[in-house]
C-alpha positions in Angstrom: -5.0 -18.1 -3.0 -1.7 -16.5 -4.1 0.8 -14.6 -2.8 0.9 -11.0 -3.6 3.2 -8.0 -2.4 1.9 -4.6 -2.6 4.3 -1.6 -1.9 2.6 1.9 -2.0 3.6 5.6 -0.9 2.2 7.9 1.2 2.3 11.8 1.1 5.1 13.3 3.3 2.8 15.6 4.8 0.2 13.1 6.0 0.0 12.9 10.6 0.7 9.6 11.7 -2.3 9.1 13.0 -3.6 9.5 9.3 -1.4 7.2 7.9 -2.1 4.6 10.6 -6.1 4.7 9.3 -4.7 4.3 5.9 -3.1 1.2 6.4 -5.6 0.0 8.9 -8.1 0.5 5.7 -6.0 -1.3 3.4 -5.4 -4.2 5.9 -9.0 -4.4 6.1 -9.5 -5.0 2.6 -7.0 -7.6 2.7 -8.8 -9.2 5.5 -11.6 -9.9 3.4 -10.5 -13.0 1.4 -7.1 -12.9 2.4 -4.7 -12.7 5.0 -1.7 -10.8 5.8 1.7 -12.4 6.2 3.5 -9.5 6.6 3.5 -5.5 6.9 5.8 -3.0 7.3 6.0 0.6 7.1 9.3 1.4 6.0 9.0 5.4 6.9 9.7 8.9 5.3 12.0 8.2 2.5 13.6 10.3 -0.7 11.6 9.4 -4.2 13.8 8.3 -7.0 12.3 10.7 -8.5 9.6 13.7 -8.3 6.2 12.6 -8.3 4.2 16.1 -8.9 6.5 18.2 -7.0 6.6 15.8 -4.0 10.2 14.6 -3.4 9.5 12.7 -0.3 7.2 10.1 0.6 5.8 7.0 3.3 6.7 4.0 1.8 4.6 1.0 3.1 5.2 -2.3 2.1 2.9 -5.3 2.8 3.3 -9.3 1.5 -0.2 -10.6 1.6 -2.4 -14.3 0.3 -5.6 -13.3 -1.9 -7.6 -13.7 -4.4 -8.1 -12.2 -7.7 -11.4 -10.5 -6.5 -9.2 -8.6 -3.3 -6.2 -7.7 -5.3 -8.4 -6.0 -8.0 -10.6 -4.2 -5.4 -7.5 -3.1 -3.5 -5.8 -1.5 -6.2 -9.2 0.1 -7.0 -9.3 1.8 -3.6 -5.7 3.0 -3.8 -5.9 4.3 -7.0 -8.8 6.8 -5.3 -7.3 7.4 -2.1 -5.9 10.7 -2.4 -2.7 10.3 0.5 -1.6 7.7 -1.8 1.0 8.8 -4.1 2.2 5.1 -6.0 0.8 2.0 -5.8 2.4 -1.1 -7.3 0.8 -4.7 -6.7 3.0 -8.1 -7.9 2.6 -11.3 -7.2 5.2 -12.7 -5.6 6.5 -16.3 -7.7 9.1 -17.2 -5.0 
């Protein structure tokens, strides 16, 4: 397994109860064939820039071990989850 960090933005707008079930989702897929080292939602923050006239967003950020096959189907599932706004996955060489 490799290590991976995945940092992805959540609309403004979204309840906190809603954005806990987000990441609860995303952690799950995680779960299956990796494991989490670390997770932190960073909060309501200002965009560099606008993102379809959103200028604020949840910023999440999460360093995680997993394999090809979880990375891939996690980015899949962010890429349809409408509260997401940005996702970007790396892995992490250090």
């Amino acid at each position: 397994m490799r290590k991976y960090e995945v940092m992805y933005i959540i609309r403004p707008e979204v309840e906190q109860e809603a954005v806990q079930a987000i990441t609860e989702k995303f952690q799950a897929i995680i779960g299956n064939g990796g494991e989490i080292i670390k997770h932190d939602v960073i909060g309501k923050r200002r965009l560099a820039y606008e993102i379809n006239k959103i200028r604020d967003g949840i910023y999440v950020l999460v360093n995680f071990n997993g394999t090809n096959e979880v990375v891939a189907e996690l980015d899949r599932v962010m890429k349809i989850t409408d509260e997401v706004i940005r996702c970007l996955i790396t892995r992490d060489v250090a």
